[in-house]
N, C-alpha and C positions, 0 to 999 in steps of 0.2 A: 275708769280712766280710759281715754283714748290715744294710741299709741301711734306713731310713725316711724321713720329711719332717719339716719344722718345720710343726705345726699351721696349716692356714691360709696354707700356705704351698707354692711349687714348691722349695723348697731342699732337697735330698736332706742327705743326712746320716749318719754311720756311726755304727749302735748303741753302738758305745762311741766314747765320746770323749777326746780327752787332756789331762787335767788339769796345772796346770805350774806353780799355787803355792811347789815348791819349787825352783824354776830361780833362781838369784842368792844363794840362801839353801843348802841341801844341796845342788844341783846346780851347778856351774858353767856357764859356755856352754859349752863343749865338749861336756860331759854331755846338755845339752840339746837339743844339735843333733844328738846321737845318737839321743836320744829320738824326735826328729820324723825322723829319716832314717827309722828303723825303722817306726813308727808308721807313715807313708806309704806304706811296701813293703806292709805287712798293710792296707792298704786303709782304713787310719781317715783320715778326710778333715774331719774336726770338731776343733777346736783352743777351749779355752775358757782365756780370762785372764782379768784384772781389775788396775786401775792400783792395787789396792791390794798389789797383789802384788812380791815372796814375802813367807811370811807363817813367822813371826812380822812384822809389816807395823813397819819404824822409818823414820826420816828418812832413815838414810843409804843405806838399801836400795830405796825407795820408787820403784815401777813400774820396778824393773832388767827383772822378768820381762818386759814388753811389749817391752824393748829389743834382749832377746837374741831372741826370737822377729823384731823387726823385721831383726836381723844375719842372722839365716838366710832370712827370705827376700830378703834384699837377695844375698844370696850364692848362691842358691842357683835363684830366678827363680820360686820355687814356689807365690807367693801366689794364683795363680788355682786352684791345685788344692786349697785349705783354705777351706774354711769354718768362718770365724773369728768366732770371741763377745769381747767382754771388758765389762767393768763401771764403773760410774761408783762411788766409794765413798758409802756411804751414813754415818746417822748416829753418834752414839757418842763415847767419849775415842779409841779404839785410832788413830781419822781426823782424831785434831786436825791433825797434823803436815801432812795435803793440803789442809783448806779448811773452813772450819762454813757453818753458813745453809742448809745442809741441797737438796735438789733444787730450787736458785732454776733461771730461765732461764738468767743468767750462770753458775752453778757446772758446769750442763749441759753448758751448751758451752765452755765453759773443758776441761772434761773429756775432752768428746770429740774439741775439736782437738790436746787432748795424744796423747792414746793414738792419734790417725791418726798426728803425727809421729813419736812413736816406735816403732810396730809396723810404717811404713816402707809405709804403703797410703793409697789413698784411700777408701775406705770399708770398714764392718763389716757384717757378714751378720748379725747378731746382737747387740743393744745391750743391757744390764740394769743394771737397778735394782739394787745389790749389797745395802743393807740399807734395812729402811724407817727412818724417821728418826724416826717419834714412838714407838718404845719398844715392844719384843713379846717373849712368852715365846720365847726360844732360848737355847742352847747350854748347857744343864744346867741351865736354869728351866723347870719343869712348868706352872706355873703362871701365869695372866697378873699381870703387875706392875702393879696397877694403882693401887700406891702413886710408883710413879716414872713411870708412861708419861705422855706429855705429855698434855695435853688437847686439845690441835688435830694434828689428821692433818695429812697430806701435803696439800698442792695438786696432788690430781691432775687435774685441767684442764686449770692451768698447766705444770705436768710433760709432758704426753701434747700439749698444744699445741706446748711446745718440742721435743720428740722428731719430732713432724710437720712439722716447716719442713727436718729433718735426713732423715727418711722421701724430701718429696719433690723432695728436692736427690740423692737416689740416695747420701747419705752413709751412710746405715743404713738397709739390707732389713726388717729385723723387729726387734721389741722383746719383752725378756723381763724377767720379776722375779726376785727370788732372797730369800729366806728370808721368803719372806710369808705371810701367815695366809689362815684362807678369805673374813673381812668385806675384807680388803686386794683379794686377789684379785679378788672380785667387784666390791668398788668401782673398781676400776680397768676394767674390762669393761663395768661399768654407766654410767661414764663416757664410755668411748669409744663406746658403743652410741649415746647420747645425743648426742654432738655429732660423730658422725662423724669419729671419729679411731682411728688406728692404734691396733687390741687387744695387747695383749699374747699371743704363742702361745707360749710357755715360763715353766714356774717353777720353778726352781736350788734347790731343800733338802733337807738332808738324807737320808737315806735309806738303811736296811741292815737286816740281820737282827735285833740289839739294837737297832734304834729304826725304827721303823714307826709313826709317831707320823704320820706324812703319811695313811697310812689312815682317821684319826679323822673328818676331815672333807674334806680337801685331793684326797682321790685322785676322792673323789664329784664335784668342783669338775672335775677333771682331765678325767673322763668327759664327763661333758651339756656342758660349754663348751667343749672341745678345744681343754685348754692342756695340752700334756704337760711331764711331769715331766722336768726334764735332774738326775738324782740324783747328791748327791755324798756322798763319804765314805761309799760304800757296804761298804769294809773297816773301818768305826770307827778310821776313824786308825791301821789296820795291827793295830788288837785280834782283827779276825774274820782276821786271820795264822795267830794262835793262837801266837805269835810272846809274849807278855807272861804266858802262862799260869804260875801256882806262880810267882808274885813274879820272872818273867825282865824284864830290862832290857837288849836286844842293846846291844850299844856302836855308836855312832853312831845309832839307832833314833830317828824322830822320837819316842816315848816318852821316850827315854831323855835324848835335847837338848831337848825342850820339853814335863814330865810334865805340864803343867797343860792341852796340847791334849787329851791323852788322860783325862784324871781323869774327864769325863763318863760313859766307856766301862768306868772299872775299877771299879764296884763289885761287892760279891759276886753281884748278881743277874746281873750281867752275865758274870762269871768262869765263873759253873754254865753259861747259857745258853751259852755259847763251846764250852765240853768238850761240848754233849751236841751241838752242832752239827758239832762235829768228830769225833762217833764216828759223826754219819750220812754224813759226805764220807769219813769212810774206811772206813763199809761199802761205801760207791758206789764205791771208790777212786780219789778226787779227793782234791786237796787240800783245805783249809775254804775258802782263798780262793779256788779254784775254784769250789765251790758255794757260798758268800758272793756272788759276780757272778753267776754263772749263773742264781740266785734273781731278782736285779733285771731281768737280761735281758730277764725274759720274763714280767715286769708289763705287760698293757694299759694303762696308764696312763703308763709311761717310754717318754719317745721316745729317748734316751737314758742313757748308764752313764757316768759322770765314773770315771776311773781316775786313780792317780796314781803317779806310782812315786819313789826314788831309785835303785836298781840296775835294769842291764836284764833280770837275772833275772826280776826284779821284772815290769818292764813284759812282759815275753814272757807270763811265764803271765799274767797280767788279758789283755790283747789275749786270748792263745788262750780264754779262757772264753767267749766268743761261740760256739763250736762245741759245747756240751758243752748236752745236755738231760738234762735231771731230769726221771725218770718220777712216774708219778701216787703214787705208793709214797713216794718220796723227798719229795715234797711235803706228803704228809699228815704224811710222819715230819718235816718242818721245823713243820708246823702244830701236831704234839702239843706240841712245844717252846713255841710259841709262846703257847700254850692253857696252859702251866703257868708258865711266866716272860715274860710279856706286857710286852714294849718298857722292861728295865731299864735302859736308857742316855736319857735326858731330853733 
């Protein structure tokens, strides 16, 4: 395994990380504590949840994921050896069912002392902002909404004050955001600049070979302020498998139980991009999803690779892609692609 730090920070951390959205929902506990036994033998020591979690996110499912994670390491003793992230839910319908009012002081920590009870610790190495709450172009919006987005932002003051009294109670190490913009970004930096409070050293979005949309402006953000990228869905929801190519739908396939995760991913720009992506991982002879991660790898800007899996097939190869370099050849041949079908998935 290949290790870095959290920006800003002495928290080592393994390149790739393991993602566990489907633990409660496709994966059961059992499944899941195979996952992290594994996961821990290959040296990945970064664990990332969120209370909104599994997802498809409903009432009766709601923060199972942080639960089964807290069974294993009640079981298992192994909480000191993981450095652990999860998420407060941010705004939206999909979060009615946990709380509105968006990142008050009370929603904050209401939040946070749920996810310590249930993940079975006393504190998190890693805290984030899971979605901004006044409204931003994501998940299959190009474009900013600035027909619906709300007209007052976040209280970030108030927000990064209350995250500060949890800072220096030793209840949370570091604080991160997750699907933010670059004005987001910065105003929260420019924030804590100013009043001398906990920065944010991570930000959680998206990120893959069909959507490099973080490049536009985010990765610039990423560099000169040293907030690295923790990227996720860096296989498009199992599209850059190659796995959904010529109309396939595997059975049981997160496509195939929840098409509307992946609709972002299937259009035909996206479909061409996949196939010519996968004639260059099999002239390398890799798989696509081997050169899919291996791409993220080894962005200056990622501190780490969010993988996810439901089979351990699955998770074996994403872990093993940490070993696999792409030469300068193979890179320009991902760039020609990318120079002709430039970030088809929104």
């Amino acid at each position: 395994m290949k290790y870095t730090t959290l920006p800003k920070t002495s928290i080592k951390v393994s390149k790739i990380c393991l993602g566990t959205m489907t633990w409660g929902n496709q994966n059961t506990q059992e499944e899941a504590f195979e996952q992290m036994d594994y996961a821990l033998e290959q040296g990945v020591n970064f664990f990332d949840t969120a209370e909104l979690y599994p997802v498809p996110a409903t009432p009766a499912t709601y923060a199972d994921t942080e639960r089964i994670i807290g069974n294993w390491f009640q079981k298992t003793g192994n909480r000191d050896k993981i450095v652990l992230a999860s998420k407060i839910a941010g705004g939206g319908d999909y979060t009615k069912h946990i709380r509105t009012g968006g990142f008050t002081k009370q929603n904050i920590t209401e939040a946070i002392e749920g996810s310590l009870q249930r993940l079975q610790t006393d504190y998190l190495d890693l805290y984030q902002l899971h979605w901004p709450s006044r409204g931003v172009n994501c998940f299959g919006v190009r474009d900013y909404p600035y027909e619906i987005a709300t007209k007052e932002a976040e209280n970030h003051l108030e927000i990064l004050e209350t995250l500060h009294t949890f800072v220096k109670a030793g209840t949370i190490r570091a604080i991160g955001l997750s699907n933010e913009t670059p004005w987001g970004t910065m105003k929260y930096l420019q924030t804590a600049h100013d009043h001398n409070l906990p920065r944010p050293v991570t930000l959680q979005n998206s990120y893959s070979l069909i959507h490099r949309g973080y490049e536009v402006g985010l990765s610039e953000v990423s560099m000169r302020e040293d907030i690295g990228l923790l990227a996720y869905s860096p296989l498009a929801q199992g599209v850059l498998s190659g796995k959904y190519l010529d109309g396939k739908s595997p059975e049981g396939s997160r496509g195939n139980l929840f098409p509307r995760f992946i609709a972002r991913y299937m259009g035909d720009g996206s479909s061409e991009a996949v196939k010519r992506y996968q004639a260059i991982a099999k002239n390398n002879g890799i798989t696509l999803s081997e050169l899919s991660l291996a791409f993220v790898n080894q962005l200056p800007f990622v501190t780490s690779n969010i993988i996810g899996a439901t089979k351990m097939s699955q998770l074996k190869e994403n872990i093993g892609s940490i070993h696999i370099e792409l030469s300068k050849q193979t890179l320009q041949d991902i760039q020609e692609v990318h120079a002709m079908i430039p970030n088809p998935a929104p």
